[in-house]
N, C-alpha and C positions, 0 to 999 in steps of 0.2 A: 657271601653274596645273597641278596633276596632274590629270590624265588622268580623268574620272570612269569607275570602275570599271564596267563590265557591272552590270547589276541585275535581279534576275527575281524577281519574285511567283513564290508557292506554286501547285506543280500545282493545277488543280482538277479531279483524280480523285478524291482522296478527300476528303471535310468532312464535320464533327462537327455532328452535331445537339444533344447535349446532352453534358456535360462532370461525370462526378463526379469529384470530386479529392476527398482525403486527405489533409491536411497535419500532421506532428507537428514541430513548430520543437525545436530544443534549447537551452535560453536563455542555457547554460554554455557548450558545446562552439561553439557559431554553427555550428550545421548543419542541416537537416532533412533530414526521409524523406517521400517522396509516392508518394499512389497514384494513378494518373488510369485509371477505369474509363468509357470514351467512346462513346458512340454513334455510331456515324461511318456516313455513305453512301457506297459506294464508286458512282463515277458510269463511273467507266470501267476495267473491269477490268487491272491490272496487279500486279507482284509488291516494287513498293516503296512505302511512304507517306513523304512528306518535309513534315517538321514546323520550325517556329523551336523554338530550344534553344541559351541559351548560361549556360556555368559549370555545367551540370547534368551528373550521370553516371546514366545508365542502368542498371539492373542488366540488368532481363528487358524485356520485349516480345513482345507474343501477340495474336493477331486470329483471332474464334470471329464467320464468318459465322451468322446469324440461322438458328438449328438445325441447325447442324455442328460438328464437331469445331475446337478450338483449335489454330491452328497457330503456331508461335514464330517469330518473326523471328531469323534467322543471322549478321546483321551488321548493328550498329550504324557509319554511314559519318558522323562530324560536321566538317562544312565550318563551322571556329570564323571564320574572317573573314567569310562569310555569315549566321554564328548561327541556322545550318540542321544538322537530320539525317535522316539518310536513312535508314529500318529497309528492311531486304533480309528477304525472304522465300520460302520454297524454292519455293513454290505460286502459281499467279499468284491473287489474290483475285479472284471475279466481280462481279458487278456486284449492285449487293446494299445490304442494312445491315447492321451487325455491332457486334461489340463490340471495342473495341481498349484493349489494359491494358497501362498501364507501370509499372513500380518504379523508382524515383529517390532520388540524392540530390544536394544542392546546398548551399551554401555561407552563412549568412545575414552579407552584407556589409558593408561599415559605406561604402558610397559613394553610402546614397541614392537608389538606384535598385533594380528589383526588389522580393525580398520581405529586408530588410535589418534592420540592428537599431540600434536607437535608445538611446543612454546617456540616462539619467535618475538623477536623486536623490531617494529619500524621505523622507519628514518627520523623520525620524530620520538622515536625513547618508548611508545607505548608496548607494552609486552601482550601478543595478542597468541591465538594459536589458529592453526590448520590441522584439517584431519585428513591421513594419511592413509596409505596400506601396507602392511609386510605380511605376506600370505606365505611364504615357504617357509618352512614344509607342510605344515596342518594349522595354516592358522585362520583359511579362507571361512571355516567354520565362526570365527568371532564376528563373522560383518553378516552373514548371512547363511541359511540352512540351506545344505547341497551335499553334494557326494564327493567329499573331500579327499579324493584318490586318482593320482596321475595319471591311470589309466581309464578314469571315467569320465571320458573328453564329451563334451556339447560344444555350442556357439552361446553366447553372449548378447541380450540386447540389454545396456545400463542406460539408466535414467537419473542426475541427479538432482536434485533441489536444493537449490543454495543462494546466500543472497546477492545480490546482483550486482555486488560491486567484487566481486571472488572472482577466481579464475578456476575453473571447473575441469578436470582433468581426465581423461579414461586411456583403454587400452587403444581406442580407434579413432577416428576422426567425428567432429561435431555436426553431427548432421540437422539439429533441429536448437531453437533457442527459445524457449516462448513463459510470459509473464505467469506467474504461480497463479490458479484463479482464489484461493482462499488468504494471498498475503501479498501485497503488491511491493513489498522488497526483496520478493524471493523470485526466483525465476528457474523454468524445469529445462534443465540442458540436455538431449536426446545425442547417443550416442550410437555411429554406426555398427551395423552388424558385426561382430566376429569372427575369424574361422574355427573352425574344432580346435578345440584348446582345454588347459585340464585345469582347473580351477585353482591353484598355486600360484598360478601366472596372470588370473587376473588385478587389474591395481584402480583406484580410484585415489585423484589429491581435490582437494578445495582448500585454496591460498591467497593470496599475495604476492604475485611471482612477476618479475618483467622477462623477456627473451630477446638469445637472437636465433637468426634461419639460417637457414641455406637448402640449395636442392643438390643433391649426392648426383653423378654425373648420369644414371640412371633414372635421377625424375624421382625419388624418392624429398618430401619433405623432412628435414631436421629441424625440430627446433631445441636450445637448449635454456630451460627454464632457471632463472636466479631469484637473488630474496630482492625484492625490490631496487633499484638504486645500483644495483651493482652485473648490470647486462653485461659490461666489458668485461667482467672476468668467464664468462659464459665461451666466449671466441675457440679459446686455443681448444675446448673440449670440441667444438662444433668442427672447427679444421679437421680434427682426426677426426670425430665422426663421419665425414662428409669425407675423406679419404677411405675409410674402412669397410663404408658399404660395398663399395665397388667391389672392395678386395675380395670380401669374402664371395661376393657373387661370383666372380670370377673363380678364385678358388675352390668351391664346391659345384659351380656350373648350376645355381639352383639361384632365381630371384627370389629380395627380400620382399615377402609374400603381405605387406601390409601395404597401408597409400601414404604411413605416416610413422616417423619414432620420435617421440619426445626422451630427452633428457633431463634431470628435473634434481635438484639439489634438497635435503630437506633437513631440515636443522636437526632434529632428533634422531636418530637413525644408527640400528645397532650393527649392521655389519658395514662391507665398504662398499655397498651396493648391490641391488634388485634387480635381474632380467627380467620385470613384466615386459610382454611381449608388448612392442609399440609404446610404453611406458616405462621407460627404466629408470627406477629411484638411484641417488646419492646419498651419501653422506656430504656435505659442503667442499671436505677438505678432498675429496677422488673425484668432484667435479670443477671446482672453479680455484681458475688460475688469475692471477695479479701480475701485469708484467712485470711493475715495481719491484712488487713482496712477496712475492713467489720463489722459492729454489728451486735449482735445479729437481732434485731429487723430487720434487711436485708433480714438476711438470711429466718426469719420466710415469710416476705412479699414476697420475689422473688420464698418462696414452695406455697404460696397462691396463688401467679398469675397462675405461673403456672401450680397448678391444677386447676384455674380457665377455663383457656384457653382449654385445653386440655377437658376437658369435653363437654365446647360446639363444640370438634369435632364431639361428638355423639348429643348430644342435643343442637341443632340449627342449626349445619351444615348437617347432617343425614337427620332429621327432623329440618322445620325448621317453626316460626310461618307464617300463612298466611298472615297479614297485622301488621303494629307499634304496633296496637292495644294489640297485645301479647308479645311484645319486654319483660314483665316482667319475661312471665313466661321462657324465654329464659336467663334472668339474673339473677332473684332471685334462679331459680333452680343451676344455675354454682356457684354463690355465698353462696349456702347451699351445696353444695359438694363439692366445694372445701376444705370445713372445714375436713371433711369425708373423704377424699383423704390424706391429711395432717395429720389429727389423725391417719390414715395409715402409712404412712410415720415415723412422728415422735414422737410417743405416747409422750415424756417426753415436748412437747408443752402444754400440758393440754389446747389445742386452743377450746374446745367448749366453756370454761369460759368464754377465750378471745373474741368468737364470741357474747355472752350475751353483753359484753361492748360495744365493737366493730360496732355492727350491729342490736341487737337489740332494745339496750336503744336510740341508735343514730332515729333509727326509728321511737318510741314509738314517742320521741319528737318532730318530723316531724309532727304526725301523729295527735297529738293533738291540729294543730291548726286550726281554722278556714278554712286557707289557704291552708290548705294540698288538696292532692287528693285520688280518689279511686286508687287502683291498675292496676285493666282495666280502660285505657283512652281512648276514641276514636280518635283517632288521624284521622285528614285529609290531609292539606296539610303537605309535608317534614318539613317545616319551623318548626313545631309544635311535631317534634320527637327530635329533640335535646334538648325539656325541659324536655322528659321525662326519661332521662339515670341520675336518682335522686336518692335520699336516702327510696322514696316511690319504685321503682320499685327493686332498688337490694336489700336493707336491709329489707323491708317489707317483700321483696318476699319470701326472702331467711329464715325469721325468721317465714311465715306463713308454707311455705315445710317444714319447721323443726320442728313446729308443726303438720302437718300433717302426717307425719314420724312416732311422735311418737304416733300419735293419731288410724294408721294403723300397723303400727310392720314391721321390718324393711324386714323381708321375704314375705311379701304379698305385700309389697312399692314397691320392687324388680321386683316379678312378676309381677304387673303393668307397672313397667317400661318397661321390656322386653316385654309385649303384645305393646304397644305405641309405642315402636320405632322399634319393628316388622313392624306394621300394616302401619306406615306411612313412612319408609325410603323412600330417594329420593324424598319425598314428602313434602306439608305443612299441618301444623294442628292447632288447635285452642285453647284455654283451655282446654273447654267443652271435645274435643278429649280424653284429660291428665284425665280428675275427669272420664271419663268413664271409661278410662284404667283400673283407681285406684281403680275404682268401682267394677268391676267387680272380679278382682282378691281380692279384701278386703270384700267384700257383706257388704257395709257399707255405712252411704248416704253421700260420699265424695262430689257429688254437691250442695246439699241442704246446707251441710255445710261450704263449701268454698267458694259459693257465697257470703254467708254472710261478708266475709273478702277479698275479692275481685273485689266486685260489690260497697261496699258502705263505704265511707272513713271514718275513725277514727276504733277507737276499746275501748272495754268497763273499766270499771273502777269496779271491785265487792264491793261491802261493804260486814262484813258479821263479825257476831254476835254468838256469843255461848253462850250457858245456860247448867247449868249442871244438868241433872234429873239424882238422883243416880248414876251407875256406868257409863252412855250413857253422852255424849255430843248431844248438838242438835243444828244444827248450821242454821243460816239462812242467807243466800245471797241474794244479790240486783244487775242485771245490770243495768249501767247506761251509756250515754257515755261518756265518759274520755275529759276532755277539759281542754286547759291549761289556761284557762280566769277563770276556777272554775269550782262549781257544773251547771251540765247541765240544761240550763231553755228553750230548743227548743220547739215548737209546738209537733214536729213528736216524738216516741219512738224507734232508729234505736235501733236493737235488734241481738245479737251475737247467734249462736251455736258455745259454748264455752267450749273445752273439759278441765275439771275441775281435778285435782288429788288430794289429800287429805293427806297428812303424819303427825304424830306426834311423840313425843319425843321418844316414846319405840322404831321407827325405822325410824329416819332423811332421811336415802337415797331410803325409798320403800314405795310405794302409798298406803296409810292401803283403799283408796276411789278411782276410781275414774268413773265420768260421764260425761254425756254429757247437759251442761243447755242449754236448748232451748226456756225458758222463762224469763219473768223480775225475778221473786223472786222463790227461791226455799229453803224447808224445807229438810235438812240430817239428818240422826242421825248416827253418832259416836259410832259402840258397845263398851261397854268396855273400856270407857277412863276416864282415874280417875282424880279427882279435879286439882292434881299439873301438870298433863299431857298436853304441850303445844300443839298448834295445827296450823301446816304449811298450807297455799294454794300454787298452783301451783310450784309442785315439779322439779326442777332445772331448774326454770322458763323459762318453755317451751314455756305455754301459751303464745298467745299474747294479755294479759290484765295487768292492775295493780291491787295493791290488796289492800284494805282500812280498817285495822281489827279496831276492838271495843279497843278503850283504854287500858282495861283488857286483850285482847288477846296479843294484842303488850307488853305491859308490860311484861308478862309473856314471849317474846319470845327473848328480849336482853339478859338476863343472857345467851340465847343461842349463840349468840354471842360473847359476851366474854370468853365462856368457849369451843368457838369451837367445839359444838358435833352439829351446823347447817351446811351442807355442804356448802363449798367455796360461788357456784354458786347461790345459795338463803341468804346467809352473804349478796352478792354483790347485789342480786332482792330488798331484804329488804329493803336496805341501797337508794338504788332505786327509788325504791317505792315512800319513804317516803320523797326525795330530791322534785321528782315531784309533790307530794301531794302540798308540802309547795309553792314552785312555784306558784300554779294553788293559791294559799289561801286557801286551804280547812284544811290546818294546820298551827302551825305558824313554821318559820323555827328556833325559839331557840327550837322548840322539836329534829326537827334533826341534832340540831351542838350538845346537847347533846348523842344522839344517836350514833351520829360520834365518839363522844367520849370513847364510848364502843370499839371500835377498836385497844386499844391500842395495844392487843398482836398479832392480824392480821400477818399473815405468807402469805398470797396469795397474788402474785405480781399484778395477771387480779382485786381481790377486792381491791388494794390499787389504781390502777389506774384509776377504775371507781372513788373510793371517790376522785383521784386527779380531775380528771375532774370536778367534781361537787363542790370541794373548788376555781375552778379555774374561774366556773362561779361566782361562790358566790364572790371571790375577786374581779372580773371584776364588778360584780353591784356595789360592794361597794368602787370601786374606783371613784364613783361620790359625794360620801361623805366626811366628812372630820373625821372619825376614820376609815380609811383605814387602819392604820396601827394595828390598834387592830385586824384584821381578818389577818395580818402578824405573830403576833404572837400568835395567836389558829393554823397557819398552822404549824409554831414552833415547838408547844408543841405537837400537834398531830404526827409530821414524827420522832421528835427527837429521841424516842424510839428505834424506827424501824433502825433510819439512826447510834445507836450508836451499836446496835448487825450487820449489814451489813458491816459496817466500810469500809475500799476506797478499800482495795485490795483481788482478790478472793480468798476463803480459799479451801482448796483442797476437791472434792466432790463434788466442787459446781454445777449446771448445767445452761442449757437454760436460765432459769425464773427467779435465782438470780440471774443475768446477768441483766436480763432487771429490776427487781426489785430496784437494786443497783443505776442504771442510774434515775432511774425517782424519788426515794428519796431522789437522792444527789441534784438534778438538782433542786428540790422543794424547798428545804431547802436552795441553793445556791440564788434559783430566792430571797426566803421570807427575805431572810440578816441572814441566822444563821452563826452567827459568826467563829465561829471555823472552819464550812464549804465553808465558804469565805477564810478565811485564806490558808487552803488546798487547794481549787483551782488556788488560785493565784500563791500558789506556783509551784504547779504541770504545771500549765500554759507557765510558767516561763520557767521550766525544757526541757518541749515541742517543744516551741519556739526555745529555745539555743539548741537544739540537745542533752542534757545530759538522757534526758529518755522521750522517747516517751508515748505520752499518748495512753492506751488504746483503741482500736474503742469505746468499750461501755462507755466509759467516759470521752469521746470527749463532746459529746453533754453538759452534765451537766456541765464540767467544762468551756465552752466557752459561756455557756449562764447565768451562774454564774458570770464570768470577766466581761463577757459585762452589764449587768445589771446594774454592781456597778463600770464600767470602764469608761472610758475617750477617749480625741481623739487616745491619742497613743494606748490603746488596740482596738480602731477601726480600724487603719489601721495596726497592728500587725494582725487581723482577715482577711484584706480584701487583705496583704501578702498572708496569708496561703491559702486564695482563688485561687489566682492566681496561687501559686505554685501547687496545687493539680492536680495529674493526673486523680485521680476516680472522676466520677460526683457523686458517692454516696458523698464522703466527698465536695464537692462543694455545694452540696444543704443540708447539715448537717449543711455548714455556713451561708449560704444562709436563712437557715427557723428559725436561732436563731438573726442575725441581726439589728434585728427590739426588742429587750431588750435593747437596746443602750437609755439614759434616757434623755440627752443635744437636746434641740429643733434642735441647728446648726447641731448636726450628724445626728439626724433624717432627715433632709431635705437629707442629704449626703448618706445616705442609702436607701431613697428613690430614689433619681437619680440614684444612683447604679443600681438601679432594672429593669432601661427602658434602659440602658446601653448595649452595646455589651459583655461583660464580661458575662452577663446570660444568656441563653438561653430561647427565649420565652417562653417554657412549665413552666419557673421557677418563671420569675416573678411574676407570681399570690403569690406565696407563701412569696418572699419578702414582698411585700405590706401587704400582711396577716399577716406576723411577728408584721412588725410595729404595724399594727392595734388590733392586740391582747397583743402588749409588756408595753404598759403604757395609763393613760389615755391622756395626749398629744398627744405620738402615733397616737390615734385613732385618733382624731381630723386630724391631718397632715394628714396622709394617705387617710381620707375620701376629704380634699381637693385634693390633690394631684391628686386623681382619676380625680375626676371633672376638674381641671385644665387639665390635659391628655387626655382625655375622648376619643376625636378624634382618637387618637393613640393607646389606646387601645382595643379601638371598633372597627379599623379595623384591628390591630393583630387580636380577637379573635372573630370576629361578628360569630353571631351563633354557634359557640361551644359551650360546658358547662363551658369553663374555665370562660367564663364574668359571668358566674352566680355564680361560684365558686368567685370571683372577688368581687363581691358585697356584697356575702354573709361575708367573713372575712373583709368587711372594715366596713359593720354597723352594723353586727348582735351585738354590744357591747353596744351601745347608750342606754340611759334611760332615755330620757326625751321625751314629748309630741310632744315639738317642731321639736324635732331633726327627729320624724317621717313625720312631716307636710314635713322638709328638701328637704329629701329622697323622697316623692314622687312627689314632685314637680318636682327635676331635672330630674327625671326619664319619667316625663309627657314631658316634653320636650325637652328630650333624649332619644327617646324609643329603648328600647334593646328587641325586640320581644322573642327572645328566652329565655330574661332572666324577662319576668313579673312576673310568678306565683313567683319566688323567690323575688322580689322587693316586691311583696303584702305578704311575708311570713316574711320578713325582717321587714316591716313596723309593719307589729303584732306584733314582738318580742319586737320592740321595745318600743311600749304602754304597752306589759306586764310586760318590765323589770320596765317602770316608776309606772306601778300600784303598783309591789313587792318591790320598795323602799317605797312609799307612805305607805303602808299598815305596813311594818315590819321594816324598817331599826330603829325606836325608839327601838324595844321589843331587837334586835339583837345588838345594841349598849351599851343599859345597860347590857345582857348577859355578852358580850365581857369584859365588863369593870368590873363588879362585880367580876367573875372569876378570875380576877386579883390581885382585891384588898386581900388587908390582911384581914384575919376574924376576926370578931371583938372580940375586950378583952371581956371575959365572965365576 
């Protein structure tokens, strides 16, 4: 590991109270000019201010104490690997307020970050661009010189100059409009005042954008901004919006403290969206919906963003954390109510299921390795927040608040809430702030116990044992910590407060128990439960642990399964559970391809997709073997069921869920070769192509990842057609993310180069490459060169974003052999991606563990596979 560099926060001699800026973007040249005229305290009299500033050039610099003469600063001093400068001044400044003015100019750059510039095409073909903003977490510093730290909040007055056929965008509402005096194409848009806000969160766009409105039932203005031409797809985001204000107002009992919030789509755009306050950026594909061309699964993603976004109008931007260090509790909280907001919105989502798959199990597995981290990181330098916007900080976060939630009740969570964002508006706060809030309004030890799941990484594993004394159960439980190497052999005992629920068969949906374990092992007893009476832990697995029951208790709990009197959300924990057990080798995993097998009559679209996942891993280990195809046809026999009561086309009544149920059983069954479902898609493919009946949005996906799989060169470029021709980026990266099933080495290479091509958009490449490397085991191979061969090019696309780690993760998290880790961190040692280690050393784990899990099981799981097959023998 190098060295972490020294890191110091900003003097606090001097801070800005209020910030006017001036911005004229040049939309030709990629440059602007700025003015930043600031209000600043000086707190302790000295002769230099040191501000964040990186890629900017300075002209002038001048500080005119509050009725005194202007004095200029003599030396500009920029420390570029700090993304600091220091103005030198001949005079020591007193202590005072003043006014401090700079002239700048800076660069508008096309990496996505800062104030940058986004290619676009208008309805007439012309390829033009707009400049943009992405400020979080340290990027406010590339548009303009300030105090680039969450807790060193002013107000905001922006200015911008643009020409006059643009659409001019800020945090606030347009207060003033008037003709440039030195260029009469240009015209200076006056933007109103701010409130305290921390400089991450501000955003500026200048575009080409049409809209629609509406007023939220409290008088708030919506509008949601699109690329010209295309305002109808703007609707369904504005519906939720203009549902979700209310909610949250309601819900936290605090109004949304602006007069205005635009939504705003932007072609180029590296994550899935921006909470600037009163401004919130997209990506195209998390904000606009197509009734036509749109899936399901769109429309559910584009209400999750944004009631993502929108909440941390109140929680983050309101309040907002004092250093990185809290970045979690700012995303794990948006990321658990958003679900809340949604299940608002659109009850027949059944999305808390979908959030157990989703966000919790994705977690869990994070969480159990080695490499994971705690939740609170301390973050120092900037450099070192970009690793942290991970699967630990939103899904973690978001799955411990949703424990916490139900471990307080959702009307004392409330009041908590509203005490907290009372006491700190305009303000910053800490955790600690949050569990006090909670505390107080819950009389409960919300710290004592959330430390435990927030201070120290991993989370436990129960074992836990039943005996039946006459009509009582007596059950005994073990924590231990959850590790995906196996049973835990550490030195230390990290130990959970683990709020524990208890149900059994006479009532599946309601906690006949529950408590709080705050020790290793703990004795219960069960009143009243009789010999045949099964017995659940953690009730719609809230918890955030796994559960490891006794032989006999598991036994006893699959008939529940098959007969469906266990709800959905504990079917899918179960199933869960037991995938990870086998994983880690604490079981073997022919217990849970039989267990699988219990599934046949499974109705739940969220439980069929977790076990898709978990056969998809499974397939992917065992395509290092050679009865690959045996785990092809248990996927078979297991979906055929299901895929023959669904059949291709909807039956009337259907809703949301068989929509997306329909898409992910065909698509399985098309990837594994079932026949008949081959057939149908090719033909349907076919029909697509020629114009005689368009396919489906929802069965697009299944049917082109179906053709491509088992296709050829001509259905590649019949794909990379319809690429082309596609107006929505939603269906552009529908092709784009299936691609990579293409089986022929020679198109492999060809769908690779596609990727680094003009034709996709940088946010997307990552997801090409990711196709490939998740589509075959060749695939993988290719792809993981491909990187390496590239490396250069896409290390300076995406250096320091999260996308390189996302990038590394889909191209070896697949690998299973020894060597292939030795690989990986070699080129890595001598490529270093700072932003992206902790994922390189999580990458490397996985990949010793996938080699241990063949070693260990691929014999037991090969004659399963193969016996099940065989004919039974003549008696």
């Amino acid at each position: 590991m190098p060295e972490k560099r020294p890191f110091e926060r900003l003097p606090a001699d001097v801070s800005p109270l209020n910030y006017g800026l001036c911005l004229k973007p040049d939309l030709i040249d990629f440059t602007f000019e700025g003015k930043l005229e600031a209000a600043v305290q000086v707190k302790n009299a000295t002769n230099q201010i040191v501000m964040n500033c990186a890629d900017i050039d300075i002209i002038t610099a001048s500080y005119a104490p509050e009725g005194d003469e202007e004095v200029h600063a003599t030396g500009f001093n920029y420390q570029n690997e700090d993304e600091k400068v220091t103005l030198s001044f001949p005079s020591t400044l007193q202590k005072g307020t003043g006014t401090l003015k700079i002239d700048f100019v800076g660069e508008l750059n096309d990496k996505m970050k800062g104030f940058y510039r986004s290619k676009y095409t208008t309805p007439t073909g012309d390829t033009r661009y707009a400049a943009v903003t992405q400020f979080e977490a340290t990027d406010a510093r590339r548009a303009f010189p300030c105090w680039d730290e969450p807790a060193i909040k002013a107000t905001f007055d922006i200015s911008l100059v643009v020409p006059k056929d643009r659409v001019a965008l800020s945090n606030m509402n347009v207060v003033d409009r008037k003709p440039y005096p030195d260029d009469e194409s240009l015209v200076e848009v006056k933007f109103a005042r701010t409130p305290v806000m921390s400089t991450y969160l501000v955003a500026f766009v200048v575009g080409e954008y049409d809209f629609v409105e509406a007023r939220s039932q409290d008088g708030v203005l919506v509008r949601v901004y699109t690329p010209v031409g295309k305002a109808e797809q703007g609707k369904f985001a504005l519906e939720v919006a203009a549902k979700t204000l209310p909610f949250y107002k309601d819900y936290f009992n605090v109004p949304y403290p602006l007069p205005k919030i635009d939504l705003i789509a932007i072609a180029d755009f590296a994550a899935g969206a921006m909470e600037n306050w009163g401004l919130v950026t997209y990506r195209e594909t998390a904000l606009l919906i197509d009734p036509k061309n749109s899936c399901s699964s769109s429309r559910q993603w584009v209400a999750l963003v944004v009631g993502h976004e929108l909440a941390h109008q109140w929680f983050g931007n309101l309040v907002t954390m004092e250093w990185w260090t809290h970045l979690w509790l700012n995303e794990g909280f948006a990321s658990w109510i958003e679900y809340l907001c949604v299940d608002h919105c659109f009850p027949e989502y059944d999305i808390w299921t979908q959030f157990v798959s989703a966000d919790y199990t994705r977690a869990q597995e994070l969480d159990a390795l080695d490499n994971s981290h705690p939740i609170e990181v301390s973050v120092g330098h900037p450099s070192e927040v970009d690793e942290i916007f991970d699967a630990i900080s939103y899904s973690k976060g978001a799955s411990v608040i949703r424990m916490l939630h139900d471990y307080i009740g959702d009307e004392d969570f409330r009041k908590g809430m509203n005490l907290y964002l009372t006491k700190f508006q305009q303000r910053n706060a800490a955790t600690e702030d949050l569990w006090e809030s909670l505390e107080k309004a819950s009389g409960k030890p919300i710290a004592a116990v959330m430390n435990t799941w927030t201070k120290q990484m991993g989370f436990p594993l129960i074992y836990v044992e039943a005996e039946q004394q006459e009509d009582d159960k007596v059950l005994k439980l073990v924590q231990k910590k959850f590790c995906a190497s196996g049973p835990y052999t550490g030195e230390d005992f990290p130990m959970w407060m683990v709020p524990i629920s208890i149900c059994t068969s006479e009532d599946p949906s309601c906690a006949k128990m529950q408590i709080l374990m705050d020790k290793a092992e703990l004795t219960v007893v069960l009143k009243d439960t009789k010999p045949e009476q099964w017995v659940k832990l953690n009730l719609g697995t809230v918890g955030f642990y796994r559960t490891q029951y006794s032989p006999a208790m598991l036994e006893s709990l699959i008939p529940a399964i098959k007969d469906l009197s266990l709800p959905p959300v504990d079917r899918l924990g179960l199933q869960n559970d037991l995938f990870s057990l086998a994983r880690a080798g604490i079981i073997s995993t022919v217990e849970v391809l039989k267990v699988m097998e219990a599934f046949v009559n499974e109705p739940n679209y969220t439980v069929w997709s977790d076990l898709s996942c978990n056969l998809g891993i499974l397939s992917t280990l065992l395509s290092h073997t050679d009865f690959y195809e045996d785990i092809q046809v248990f996927v078979r026999d297991v979906f055929s069921p299901i895929g023959e009561r669904l059949g291709w086309d909807p039956k009337p009544g259907e809703g949301h869920l068989d929509a997306l149920l329909r898409g992910l059983v065909l698509g399985k069954l098309g990837k594994a070769g079932h026949k008949a479902t081959l057939e149908e898609a090719r033909r349907r493919f076919k029909d697509h192509v020629e114009g005689k009946h368009i396919l489906s949005a929802d069965l697009r996906s299944p049917v082109y990842v179906t053709v491509l799989k088992h296709g050829d060169s001509s259905t590649l470029d019949t794909m990379l057609k319809l690429h082309k021709q596609a107006d929505m980026q939603e269906e552009k990266n529908r092709i784009e993310r299936v691609l990579g099933a293409i089986s022929q080495p020679e198109l492999i290479q060809k769908v690779l180069t596609f990727a680094l091509s003009e034709e996709v958009r940088p946010q997307d490449t990552v997801s090409v490459i990711g196709g490939v490397a998740g589509g075959s085991k060749q695939g993988r191979k290719a792809a993981w060169k491909f990187v390496r061969d590239n490396w250069e090019e896409l290390y300076n696309r995406y250096q320091g974003g999260f996308l390189i780690s996302r990038l590394i993760k889909l191209t070896v998290d697949g690998f299973a052999n020894d060597k292939m880790a030795a690989e990986v961190k070699a080129f890595f040692e001598s490529h270093p991606a700072p932003s992206a280690e902790r994922t390189v050393q999580q990458c490397c784990e996985n990949i010793l563990l996938n080699a241990a899990w063949l070693r260990r099981d691929a014999d037991s799981i090969q004659h399963f596979l193969q016996q099940r097959r065989a004919p039974p023998a003549p008696v």
